[in-house]
VOBA-158028 format. One record per residue: residue number from 1; x, y, z of N, C-alpha, C, O, CB in turn. Coordinates in steps of 0.001 Angstrom, whole numbers. Glycine has a CB too. Layout:
REM residues N
R_NUM_X_Y_Z_X_Y_Z_X_Y_Z_X_Y_Z_X_Y_Z
...
//
This chain:
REM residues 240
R_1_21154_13571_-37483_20104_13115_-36585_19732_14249_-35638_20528_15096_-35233_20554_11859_-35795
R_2_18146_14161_-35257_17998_15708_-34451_17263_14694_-33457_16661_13669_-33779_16938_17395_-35279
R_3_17468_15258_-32071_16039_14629_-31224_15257_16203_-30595_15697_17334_-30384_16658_13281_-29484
R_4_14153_15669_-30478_13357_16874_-29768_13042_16021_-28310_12416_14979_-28116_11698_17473_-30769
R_5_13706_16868_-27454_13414_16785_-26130_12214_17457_-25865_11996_18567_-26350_14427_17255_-25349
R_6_11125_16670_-24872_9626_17611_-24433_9445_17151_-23175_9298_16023_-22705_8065_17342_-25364
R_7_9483_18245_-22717_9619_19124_-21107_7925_19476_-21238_7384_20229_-22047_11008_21012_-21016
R_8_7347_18720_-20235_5963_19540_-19920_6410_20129_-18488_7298_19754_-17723_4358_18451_-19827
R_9_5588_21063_-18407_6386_21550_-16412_4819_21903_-16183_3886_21751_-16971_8032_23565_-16012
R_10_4815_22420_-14865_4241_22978_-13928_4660_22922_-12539_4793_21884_-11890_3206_22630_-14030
R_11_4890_24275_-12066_5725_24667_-10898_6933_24144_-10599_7175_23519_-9567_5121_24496_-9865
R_12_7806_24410_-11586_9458_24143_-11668_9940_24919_-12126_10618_24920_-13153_10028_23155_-12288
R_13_9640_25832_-11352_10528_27181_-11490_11832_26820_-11010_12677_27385_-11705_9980_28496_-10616
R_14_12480_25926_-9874_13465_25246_-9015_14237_24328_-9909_15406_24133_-9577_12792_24455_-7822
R_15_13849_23804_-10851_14080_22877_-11323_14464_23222_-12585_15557_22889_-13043_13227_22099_-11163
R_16_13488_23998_-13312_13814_23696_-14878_15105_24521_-15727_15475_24125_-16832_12398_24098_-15693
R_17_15568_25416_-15211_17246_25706_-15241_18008_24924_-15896_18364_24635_-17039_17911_25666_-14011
R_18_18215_24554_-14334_19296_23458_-14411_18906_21987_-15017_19783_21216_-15405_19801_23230_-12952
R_19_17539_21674_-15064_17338_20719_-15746_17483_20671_-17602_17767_19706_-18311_16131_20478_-15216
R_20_17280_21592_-17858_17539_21866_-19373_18833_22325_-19866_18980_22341_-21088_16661_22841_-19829
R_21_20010_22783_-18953_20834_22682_-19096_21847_21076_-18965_22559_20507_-19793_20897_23639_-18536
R_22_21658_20902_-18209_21386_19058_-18128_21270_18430_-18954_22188_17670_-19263_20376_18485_-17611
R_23_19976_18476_-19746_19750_17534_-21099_20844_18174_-22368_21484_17450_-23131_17831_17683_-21697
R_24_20867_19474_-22372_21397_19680_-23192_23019_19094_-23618_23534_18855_-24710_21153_20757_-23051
R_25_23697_18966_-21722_24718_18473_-21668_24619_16897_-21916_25528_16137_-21580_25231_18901_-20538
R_26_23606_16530_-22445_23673_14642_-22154_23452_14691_-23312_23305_13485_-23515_22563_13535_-21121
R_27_23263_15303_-24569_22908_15032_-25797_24326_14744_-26291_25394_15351_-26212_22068_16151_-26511
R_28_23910_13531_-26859_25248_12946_-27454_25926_14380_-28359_25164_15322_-28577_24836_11369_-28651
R_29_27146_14433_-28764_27407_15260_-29997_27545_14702_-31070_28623_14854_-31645_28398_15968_-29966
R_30_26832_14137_-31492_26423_13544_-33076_25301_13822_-33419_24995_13910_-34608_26421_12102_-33337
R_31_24109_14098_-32024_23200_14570_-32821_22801_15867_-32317_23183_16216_-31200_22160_13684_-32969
R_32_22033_16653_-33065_20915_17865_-33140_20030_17976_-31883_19278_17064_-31540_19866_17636_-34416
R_33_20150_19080_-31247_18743_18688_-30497_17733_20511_-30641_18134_21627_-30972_19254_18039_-28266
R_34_16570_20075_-30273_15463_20654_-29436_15226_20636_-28409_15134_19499_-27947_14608_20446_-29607
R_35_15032_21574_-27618_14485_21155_-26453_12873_21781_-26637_12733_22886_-27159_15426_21731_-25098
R_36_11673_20987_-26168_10805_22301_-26562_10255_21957_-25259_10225_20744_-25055_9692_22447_-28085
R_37_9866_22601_-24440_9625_22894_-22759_8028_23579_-23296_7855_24360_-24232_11115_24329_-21691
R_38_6882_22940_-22275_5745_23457_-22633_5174_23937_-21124_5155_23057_-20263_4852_22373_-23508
R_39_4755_25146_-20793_4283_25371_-19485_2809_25473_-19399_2307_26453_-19949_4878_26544_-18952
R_40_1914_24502_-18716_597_24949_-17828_508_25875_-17356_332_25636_-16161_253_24385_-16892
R_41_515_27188_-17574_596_28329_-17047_922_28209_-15039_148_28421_-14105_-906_29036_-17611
R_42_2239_27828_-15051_2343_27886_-13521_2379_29163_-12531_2807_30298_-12744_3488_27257_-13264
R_43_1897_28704_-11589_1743_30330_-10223_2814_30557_-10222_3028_31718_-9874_1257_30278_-8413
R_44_4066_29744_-10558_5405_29853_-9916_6341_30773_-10890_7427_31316_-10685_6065_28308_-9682
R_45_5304_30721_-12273_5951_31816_-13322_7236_31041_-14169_8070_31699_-14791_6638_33322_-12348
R_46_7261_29540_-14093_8179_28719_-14284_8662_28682_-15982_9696_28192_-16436_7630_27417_-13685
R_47_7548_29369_-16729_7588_30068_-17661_8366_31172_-18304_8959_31292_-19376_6853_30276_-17551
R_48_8052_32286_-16786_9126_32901_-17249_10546_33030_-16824_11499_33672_-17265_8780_33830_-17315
R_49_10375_32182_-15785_12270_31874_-15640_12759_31139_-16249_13918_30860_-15941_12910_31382_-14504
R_50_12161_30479_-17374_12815_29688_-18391_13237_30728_-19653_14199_30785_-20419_11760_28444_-18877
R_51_11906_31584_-19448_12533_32452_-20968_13266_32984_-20637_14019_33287_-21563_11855_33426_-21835
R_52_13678_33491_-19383_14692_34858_-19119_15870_33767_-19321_16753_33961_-20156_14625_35925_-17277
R_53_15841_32833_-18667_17394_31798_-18983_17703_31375_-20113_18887_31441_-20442_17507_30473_-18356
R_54_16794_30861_-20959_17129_30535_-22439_16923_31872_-23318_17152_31646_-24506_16111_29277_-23027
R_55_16764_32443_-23203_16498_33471_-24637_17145_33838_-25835_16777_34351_-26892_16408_34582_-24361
R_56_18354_33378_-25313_19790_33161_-26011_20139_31713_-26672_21210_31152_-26903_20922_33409_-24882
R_57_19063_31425_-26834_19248_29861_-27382_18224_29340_-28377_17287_28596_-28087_19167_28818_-26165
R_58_18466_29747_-29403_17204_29584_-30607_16725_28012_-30411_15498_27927_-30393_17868_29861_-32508
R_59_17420_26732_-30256_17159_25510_-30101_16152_25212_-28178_15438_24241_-27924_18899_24775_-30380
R_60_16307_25785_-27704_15100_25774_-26414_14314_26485_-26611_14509_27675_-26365_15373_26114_-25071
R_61_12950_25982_-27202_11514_26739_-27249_10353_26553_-26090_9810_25508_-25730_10820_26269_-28572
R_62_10198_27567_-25739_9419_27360_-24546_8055_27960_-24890_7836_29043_-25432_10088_28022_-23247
R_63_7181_27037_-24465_5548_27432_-24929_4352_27726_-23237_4410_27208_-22122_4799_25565_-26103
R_64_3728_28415_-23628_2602_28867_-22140_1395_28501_-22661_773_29099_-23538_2435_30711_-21573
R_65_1130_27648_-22179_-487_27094_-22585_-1378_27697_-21144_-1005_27665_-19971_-602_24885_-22739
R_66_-2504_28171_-21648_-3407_28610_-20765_-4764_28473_-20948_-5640_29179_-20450_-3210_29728_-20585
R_67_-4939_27238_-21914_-6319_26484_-21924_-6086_25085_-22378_-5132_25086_-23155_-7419_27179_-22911
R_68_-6670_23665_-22171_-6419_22665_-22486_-5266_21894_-21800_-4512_21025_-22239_-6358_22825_-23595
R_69_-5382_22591_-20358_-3856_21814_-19700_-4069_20567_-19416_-5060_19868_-19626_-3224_22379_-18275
R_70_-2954_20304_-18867_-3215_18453_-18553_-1704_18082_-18875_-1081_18475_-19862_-4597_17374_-19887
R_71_-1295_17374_-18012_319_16437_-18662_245_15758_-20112_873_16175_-21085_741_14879_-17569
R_72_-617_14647_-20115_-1227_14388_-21439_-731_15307_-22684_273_15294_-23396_-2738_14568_-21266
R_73_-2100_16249_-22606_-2199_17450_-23557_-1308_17915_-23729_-1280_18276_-24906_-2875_18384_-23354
R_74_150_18340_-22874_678_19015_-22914_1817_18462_-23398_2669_19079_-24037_566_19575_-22057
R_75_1857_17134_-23064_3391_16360_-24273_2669_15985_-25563_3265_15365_-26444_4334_14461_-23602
R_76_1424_16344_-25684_882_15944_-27175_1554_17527_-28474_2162_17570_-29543_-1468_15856_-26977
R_77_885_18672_-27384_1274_19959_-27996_2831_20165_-28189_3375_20864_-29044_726_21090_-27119
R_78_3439_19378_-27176_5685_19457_-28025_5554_18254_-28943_6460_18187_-29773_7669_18885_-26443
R_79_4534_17172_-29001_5018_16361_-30063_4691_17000_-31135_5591_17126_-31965_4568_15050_-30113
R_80_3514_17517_-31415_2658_18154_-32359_4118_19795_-33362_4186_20279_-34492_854_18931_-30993
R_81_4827_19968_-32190_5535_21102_-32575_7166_20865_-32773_7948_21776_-33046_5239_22159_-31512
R_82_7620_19167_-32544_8535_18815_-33063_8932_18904_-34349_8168_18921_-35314_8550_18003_-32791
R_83_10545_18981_-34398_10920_18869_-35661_11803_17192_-36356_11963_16571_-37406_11844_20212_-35694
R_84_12225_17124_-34559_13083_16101_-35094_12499_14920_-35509_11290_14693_-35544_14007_15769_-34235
R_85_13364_14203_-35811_13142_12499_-36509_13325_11357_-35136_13344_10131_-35244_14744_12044_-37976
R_86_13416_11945_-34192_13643_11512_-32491_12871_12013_-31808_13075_13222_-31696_14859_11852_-31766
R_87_11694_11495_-31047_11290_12051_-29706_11792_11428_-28761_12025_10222_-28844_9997_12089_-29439
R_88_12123_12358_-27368_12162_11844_-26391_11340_12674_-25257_11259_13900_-25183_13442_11597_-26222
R_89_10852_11879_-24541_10038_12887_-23425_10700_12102_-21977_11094_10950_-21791_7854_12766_-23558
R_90_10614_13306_-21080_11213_12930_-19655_10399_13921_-18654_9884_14885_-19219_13036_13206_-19554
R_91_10251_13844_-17557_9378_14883_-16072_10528_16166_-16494_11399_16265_-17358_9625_13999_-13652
R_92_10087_16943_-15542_10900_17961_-15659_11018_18435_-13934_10971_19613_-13578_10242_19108_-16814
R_93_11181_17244_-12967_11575_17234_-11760_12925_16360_-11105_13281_16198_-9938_10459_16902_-11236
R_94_13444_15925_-12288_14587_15613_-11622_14358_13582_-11326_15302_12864_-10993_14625_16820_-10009
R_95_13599_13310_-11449_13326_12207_-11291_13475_11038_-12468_13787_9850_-12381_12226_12387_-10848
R_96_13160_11782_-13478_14174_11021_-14946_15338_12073_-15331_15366_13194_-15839_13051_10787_-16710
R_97_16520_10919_-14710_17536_11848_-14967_18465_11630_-16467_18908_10691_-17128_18456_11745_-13670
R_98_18441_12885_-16509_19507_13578_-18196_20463_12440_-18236_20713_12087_-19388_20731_15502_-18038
R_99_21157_11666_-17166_22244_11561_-17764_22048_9747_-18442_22845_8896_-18837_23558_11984_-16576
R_100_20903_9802_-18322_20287_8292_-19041_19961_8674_-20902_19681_7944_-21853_18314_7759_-18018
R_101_20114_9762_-20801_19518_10325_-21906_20467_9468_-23550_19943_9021_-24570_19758_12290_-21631
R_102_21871_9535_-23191_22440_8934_-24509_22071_7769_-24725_21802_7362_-25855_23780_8867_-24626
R_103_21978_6771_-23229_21864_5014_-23941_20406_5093_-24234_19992_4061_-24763_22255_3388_-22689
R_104_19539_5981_-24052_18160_5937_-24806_18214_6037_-26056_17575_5230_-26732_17272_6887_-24480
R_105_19163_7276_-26816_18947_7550_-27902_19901_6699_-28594_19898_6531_-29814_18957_8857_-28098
R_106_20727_6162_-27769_21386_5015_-28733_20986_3590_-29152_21331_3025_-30191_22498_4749_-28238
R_107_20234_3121_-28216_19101_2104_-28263_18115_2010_-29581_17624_1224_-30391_18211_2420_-27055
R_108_18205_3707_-29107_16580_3799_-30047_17028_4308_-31522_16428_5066_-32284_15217_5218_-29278
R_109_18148_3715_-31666_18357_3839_-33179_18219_2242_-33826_18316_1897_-35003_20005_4572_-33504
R_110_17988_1514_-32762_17631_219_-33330_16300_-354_-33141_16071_-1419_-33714_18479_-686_-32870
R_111_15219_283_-32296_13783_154_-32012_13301_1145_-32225_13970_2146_-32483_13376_-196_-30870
R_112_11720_1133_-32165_11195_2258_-32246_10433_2622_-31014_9560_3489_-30972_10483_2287_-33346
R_113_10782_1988_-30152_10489_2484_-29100_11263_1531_-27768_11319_344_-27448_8935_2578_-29160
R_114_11909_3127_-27138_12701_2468_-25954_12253_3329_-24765_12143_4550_-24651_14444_2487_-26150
R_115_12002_2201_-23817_11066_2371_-22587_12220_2618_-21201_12591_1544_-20726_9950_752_-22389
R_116_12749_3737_-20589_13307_3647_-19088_12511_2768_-17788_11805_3269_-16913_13354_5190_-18610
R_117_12779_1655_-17921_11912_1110_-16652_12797_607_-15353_13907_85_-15246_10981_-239_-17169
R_118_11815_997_-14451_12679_1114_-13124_12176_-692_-12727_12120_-914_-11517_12018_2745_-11712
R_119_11855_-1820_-13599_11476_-2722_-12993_12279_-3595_-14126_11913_-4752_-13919_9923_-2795_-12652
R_120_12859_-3594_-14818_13841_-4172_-15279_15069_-4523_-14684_15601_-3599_-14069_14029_-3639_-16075
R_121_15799_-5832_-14697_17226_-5705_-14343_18082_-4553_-14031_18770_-4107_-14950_17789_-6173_-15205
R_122_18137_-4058_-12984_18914_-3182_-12718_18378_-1736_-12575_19052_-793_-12161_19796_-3318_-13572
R_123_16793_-1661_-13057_16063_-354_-12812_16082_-329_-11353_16468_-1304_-10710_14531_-248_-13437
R_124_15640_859_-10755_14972_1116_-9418_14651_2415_-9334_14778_3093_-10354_15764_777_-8248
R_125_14056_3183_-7818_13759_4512_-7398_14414_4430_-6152_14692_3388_-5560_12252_4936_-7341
R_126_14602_5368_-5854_15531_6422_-4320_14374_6167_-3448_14576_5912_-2261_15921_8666_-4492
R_127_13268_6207_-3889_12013_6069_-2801_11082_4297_-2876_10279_3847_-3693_10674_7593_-3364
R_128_11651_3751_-1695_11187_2380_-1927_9653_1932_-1530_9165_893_-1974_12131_1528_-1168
R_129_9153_2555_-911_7939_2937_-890_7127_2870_-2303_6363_1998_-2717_8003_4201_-342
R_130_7606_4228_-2964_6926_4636_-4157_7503_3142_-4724_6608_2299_-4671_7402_6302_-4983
R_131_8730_2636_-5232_8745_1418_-6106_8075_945_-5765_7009_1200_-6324_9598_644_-6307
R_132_7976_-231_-4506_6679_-1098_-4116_5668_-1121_-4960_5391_-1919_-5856_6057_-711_-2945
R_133_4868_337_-4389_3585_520_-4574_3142_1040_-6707_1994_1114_-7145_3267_1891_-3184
R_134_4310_1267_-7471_4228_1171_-8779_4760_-324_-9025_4427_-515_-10195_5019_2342_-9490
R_135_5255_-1227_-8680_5770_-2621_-8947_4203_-3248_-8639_3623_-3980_-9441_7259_-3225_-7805
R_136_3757_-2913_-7605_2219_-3794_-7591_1512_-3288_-8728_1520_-3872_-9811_1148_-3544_-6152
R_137_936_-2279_-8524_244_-1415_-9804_440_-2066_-11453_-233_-2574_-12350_1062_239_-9803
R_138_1321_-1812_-11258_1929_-2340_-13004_2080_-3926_-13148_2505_-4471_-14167_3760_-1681_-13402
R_139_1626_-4664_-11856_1518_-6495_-12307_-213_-5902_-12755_-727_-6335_-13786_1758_-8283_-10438
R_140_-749_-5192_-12118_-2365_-5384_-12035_-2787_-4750_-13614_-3857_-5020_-14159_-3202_-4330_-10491
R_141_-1555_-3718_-14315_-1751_-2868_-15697_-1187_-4745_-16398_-1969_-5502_-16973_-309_-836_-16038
R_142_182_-5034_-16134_-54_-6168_-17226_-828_-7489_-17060_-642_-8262_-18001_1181_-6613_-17605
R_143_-1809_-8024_-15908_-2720_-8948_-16173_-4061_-8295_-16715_-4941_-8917_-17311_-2906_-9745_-14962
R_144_-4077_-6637_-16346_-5821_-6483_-17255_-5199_-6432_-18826_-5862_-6902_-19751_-7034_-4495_-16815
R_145_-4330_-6035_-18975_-3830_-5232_-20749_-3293_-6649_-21595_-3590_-6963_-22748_-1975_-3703_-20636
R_146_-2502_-7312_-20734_-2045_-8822_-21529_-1104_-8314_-22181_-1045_-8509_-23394_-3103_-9690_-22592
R_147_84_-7354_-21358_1205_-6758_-21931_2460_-7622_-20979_2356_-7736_-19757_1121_-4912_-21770
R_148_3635_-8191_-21772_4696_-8472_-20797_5416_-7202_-20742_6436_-7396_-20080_5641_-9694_-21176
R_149_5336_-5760_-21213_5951_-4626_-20798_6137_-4565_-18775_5160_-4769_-18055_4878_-3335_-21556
R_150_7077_-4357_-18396_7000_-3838_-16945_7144_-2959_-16503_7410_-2901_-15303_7488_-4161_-16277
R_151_7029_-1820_-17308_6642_-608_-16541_6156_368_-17619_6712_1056_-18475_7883_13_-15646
R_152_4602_101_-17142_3568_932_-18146_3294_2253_-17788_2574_2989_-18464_2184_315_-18247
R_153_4032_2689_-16389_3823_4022_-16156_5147_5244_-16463_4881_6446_-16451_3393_3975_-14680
R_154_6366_4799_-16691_7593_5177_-16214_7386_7090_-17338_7640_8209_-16892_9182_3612_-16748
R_155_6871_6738_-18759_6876_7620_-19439_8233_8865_-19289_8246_10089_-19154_5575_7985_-19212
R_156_9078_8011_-19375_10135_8237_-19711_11080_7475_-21176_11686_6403_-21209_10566_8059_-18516
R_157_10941_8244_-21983_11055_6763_-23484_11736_7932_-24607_12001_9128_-24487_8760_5812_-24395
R_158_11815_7356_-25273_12275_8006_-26815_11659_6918_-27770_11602_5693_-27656_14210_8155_-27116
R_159_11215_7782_-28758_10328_7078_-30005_10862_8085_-31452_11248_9249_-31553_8211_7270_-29630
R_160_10632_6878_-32518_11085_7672_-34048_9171_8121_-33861_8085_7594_-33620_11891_6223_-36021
R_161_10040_9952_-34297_8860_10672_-34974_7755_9631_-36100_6657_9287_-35662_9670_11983_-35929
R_162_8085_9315_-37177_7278_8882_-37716_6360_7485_-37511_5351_7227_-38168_7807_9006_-38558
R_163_6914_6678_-36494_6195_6161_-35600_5063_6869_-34886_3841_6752_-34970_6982_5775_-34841
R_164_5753_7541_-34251_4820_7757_-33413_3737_9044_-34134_2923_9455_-33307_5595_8105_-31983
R_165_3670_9463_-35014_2604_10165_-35816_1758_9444_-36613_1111_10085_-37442_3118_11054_-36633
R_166_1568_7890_-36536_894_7057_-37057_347_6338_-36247_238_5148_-36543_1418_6489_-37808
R_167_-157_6799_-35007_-503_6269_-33821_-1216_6797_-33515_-981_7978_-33772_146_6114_-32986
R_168_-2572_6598_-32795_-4174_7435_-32576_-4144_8535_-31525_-4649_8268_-30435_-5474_6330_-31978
R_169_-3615_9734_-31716_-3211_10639_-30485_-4769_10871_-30173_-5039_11344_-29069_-2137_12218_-30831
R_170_-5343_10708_-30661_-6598_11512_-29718_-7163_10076_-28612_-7895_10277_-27643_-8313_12248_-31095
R_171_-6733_8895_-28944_-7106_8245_-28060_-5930_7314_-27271_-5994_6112_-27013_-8135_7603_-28634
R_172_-4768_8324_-26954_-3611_8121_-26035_-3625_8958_-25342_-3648_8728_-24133_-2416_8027_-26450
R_173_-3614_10917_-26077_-3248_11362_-25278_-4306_12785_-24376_-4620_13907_-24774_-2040_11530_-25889
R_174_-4584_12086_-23115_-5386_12474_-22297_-5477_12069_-21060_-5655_10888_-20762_-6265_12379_-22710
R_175_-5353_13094_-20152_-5845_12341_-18594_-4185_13051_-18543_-3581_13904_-19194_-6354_10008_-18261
R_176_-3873_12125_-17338_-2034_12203_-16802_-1231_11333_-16973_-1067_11029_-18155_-1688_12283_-15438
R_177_-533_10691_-16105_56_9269_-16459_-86_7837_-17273_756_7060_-17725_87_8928_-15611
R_178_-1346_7838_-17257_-2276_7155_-18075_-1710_7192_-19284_-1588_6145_-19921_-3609_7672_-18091
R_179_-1391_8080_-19656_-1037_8628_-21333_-421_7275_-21905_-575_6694_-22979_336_10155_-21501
R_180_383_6981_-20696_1553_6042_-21133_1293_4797_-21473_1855_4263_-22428_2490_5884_-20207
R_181_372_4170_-20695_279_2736_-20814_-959_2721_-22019_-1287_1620_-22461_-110_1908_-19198
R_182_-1625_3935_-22530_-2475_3724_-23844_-1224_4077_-25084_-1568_3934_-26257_-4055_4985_-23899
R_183_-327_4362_-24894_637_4637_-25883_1159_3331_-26229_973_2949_-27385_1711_5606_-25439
R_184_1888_2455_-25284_2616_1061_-25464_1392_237_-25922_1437_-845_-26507_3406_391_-23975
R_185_280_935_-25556_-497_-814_-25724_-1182_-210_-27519_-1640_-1080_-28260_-2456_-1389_-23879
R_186_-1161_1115_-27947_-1707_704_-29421_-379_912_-30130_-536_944_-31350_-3084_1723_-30127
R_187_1011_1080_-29696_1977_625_-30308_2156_-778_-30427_2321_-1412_-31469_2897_1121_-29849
R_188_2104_-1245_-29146_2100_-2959_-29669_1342_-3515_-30715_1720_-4564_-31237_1633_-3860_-28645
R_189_279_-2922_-31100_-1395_-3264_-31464_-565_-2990_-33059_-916_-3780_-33936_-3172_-1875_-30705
R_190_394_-2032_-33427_775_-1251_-34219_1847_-2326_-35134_2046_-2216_-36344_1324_64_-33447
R_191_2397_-3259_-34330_3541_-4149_-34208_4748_-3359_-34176_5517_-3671_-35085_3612_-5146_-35310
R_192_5263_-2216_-33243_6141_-1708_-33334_7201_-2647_-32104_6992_-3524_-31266_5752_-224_-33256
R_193_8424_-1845_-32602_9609_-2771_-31550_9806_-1748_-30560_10267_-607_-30575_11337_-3286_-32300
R_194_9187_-2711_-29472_9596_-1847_-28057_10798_-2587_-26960_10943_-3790_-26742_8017_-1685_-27065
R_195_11430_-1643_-26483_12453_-2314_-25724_12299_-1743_-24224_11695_-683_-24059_13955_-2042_-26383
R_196_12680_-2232_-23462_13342_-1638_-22194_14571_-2039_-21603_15182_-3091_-21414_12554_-1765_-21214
R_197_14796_-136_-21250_16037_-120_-20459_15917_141_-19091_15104_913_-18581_16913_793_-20939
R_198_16956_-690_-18385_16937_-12_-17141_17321_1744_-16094_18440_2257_-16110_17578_-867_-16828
R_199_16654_2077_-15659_17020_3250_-15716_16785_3309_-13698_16214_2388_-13113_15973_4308_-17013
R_200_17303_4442_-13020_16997_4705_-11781_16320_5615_-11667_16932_6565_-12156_17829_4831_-11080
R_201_15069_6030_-11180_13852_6968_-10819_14774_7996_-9651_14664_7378_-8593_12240_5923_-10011
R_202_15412_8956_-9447_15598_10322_-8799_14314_10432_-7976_13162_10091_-8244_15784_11613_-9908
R_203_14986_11152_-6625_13862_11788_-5583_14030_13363_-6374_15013_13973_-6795_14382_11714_-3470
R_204_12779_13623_-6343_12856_15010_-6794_13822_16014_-6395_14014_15845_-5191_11791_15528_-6530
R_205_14414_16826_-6757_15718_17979_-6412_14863_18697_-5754_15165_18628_-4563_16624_18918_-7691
R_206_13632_19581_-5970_12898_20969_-5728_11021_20839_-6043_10204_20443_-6874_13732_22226_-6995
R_207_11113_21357_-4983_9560_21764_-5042_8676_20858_-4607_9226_20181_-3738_9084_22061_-6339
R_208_7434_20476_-4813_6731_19451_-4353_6320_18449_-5334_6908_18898_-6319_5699_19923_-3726
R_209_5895_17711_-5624_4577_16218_-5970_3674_16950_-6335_3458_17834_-5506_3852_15071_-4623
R_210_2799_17001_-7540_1868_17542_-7614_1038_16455_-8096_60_16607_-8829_1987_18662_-8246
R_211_1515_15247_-7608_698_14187_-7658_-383_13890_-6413_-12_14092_-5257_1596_13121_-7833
R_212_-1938_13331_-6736_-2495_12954_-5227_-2462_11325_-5418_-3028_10876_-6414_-4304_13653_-4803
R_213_-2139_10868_-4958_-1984_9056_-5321_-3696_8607_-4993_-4423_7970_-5755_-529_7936_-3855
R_214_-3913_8939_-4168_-5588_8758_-4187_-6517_8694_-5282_-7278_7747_-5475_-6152_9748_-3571
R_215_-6400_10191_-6313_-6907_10373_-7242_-6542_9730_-8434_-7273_9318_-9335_-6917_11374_-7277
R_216_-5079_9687_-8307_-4579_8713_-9519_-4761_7251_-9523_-4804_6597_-10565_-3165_8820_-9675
R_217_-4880_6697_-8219_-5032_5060_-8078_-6564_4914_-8638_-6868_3931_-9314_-4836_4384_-6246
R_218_-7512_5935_-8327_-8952_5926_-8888_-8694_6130_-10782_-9458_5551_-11554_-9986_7482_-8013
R_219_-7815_6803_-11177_-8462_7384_-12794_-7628_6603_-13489_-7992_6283_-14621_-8309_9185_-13349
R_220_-6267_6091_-12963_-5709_5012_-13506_-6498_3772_-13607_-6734_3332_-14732_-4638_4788_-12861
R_221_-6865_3254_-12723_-7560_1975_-12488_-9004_2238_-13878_-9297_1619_-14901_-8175_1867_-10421
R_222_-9437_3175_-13350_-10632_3344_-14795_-10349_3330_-15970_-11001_2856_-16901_-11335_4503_-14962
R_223_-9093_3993_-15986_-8624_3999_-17285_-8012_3020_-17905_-7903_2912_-19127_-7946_4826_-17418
R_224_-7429_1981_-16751_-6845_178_-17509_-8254_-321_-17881_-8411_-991_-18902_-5921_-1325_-16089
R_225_-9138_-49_-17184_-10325_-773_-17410_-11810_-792_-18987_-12719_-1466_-19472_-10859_-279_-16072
R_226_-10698_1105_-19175_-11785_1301_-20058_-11070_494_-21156_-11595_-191_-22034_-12247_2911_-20395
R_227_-9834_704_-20938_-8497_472_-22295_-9519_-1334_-22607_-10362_-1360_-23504_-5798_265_-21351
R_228_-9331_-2219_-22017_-9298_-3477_-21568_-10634_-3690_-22469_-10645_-4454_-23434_-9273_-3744_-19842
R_229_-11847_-2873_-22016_-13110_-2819_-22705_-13349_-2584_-24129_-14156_-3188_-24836_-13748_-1963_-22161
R_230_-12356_-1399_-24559_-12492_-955_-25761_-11512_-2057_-26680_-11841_-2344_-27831_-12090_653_-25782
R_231_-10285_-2630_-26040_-9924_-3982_-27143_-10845_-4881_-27121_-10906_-5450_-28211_-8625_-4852_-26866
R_232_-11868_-5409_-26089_-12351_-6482_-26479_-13438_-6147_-27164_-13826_-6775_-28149_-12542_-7327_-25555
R_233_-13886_-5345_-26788_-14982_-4927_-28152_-14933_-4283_-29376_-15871_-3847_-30045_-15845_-4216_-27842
R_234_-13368_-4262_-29673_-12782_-4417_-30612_-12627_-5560_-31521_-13018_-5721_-32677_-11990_-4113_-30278
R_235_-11900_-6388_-30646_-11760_-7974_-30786_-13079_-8669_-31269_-13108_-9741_-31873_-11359_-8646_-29329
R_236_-14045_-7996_-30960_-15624_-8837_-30960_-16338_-8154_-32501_-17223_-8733_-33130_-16890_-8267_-29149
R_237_-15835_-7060_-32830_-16236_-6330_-33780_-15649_-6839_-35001_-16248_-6789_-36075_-15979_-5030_-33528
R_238_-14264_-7424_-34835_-14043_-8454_-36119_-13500_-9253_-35958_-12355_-9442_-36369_-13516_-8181_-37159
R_239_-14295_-10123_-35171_-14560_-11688_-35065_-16129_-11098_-36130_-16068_-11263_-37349_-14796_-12633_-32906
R_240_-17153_-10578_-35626_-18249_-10517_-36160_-18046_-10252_-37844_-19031_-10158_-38577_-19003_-9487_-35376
//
């Protein structure tokens, strides 16, 4: 069994070290791994303090994208360059932590898709604030979507490769966070088995948020809305 771990970064130069040393230590030893780490060309050069640290490690591939960035785009380009028969994707700030990493991949030898959610039995975040305000969010993603999933943003998961290469990437993966809740909802559409685990959300170790919650409460919200539009006029297209 191999899994490919995919690391998108930008400006974790602080972070991505020790974070990939981390996963590497949480990979069960039964199976294979990848790590493939993809960089947005960061100011912080987070790029190249990854190559100077791994270079010695044929299994950590690290990629510099410098057109077509985007979080999205950029876990589409490590799925696209996987090998294994396992994906798993996680932040690369410390906030989905490595050491959740085995009961994912042990889970997910019986689904094809297992979800870390911080709103499950026993999930949570270090920042109660931020829970709150994603616990509201995600009642408002499952009354527009008509998903009992509870946490459509967490994008923290492991999925079988061949699943998930039979799934419409050009109309999942785009935008930022978003990615996630168009992924679960044409997997469901797909009839695949999704599960969730509980997992705890980490305050970041280093560096900043390169999130604006402003901008995201706007492109998220458009984006449940477009999702919502395009099933029912789906739905209407064969009924007709």
């Amino acid at each position: 069994m191999k899994v490919s771990v995919i690391l998108p970064t930008y400006n974790e130069a602080d972070n991505i070290i020790q974070l990939v040393r981390e996963v590497i230590r949480n990979v069960p030893p039964e199976w294979k791994y990848e790590v493939i780490l993809i960089d947005d060309n960061s100011p912080d050069e987070t790029y190249r303090v990854a190559k100077d640290a791994f270079k010695d490690n044929p299994f950590v591939i690290i990629l510099l994208r410098t057109s077509d960035r985007g979080l999205a785009n950029s876990i589409r380009c490590g799925i696209e360059m996987a090998q294994g028969g396992q994906v798993l994707v996680m932040d690369t700030d410390f906030t989905h932590d490595p050491k959740e990493i085995p009961n994912l991949l042990h889970v997910g030898k019986m689904y094809d898709i297992v979800s870390g959610s911080r709103f499950s039995s026993g999930g949570n975040m270090q920042s109660r604030r931020h829970y709150l305000a994603s616990f509201v969010y995600n009642l408002f993603i499952r009354v527009v979507l008509r998903t009992q999933i509870q946490d459509n943003l967490g994008g923290f998961f492991t999925i079988k490769k061949r699943k998930l290469d039979s799934l419409p990437k050009e109309m999942i993966f785009f935008g930022y966070g978003d990615y996630y809740f168009r992924l679960l909802h044409y997997a469901q559409k797909r009839g695949m088995s999704i599960v969730e685990v509980p997992v705890i959300y980490r305050s970041r170790k280093a560096g900043a948020s390169k999130s604006d919650f402003g901008k995201l409460l706007f492109s998220y919200t458009r984006a449940v809305l477009q999702l919502r539009l395009r099933t029912w006029l789906d739905g209407k297209e064969r009924v007709s």
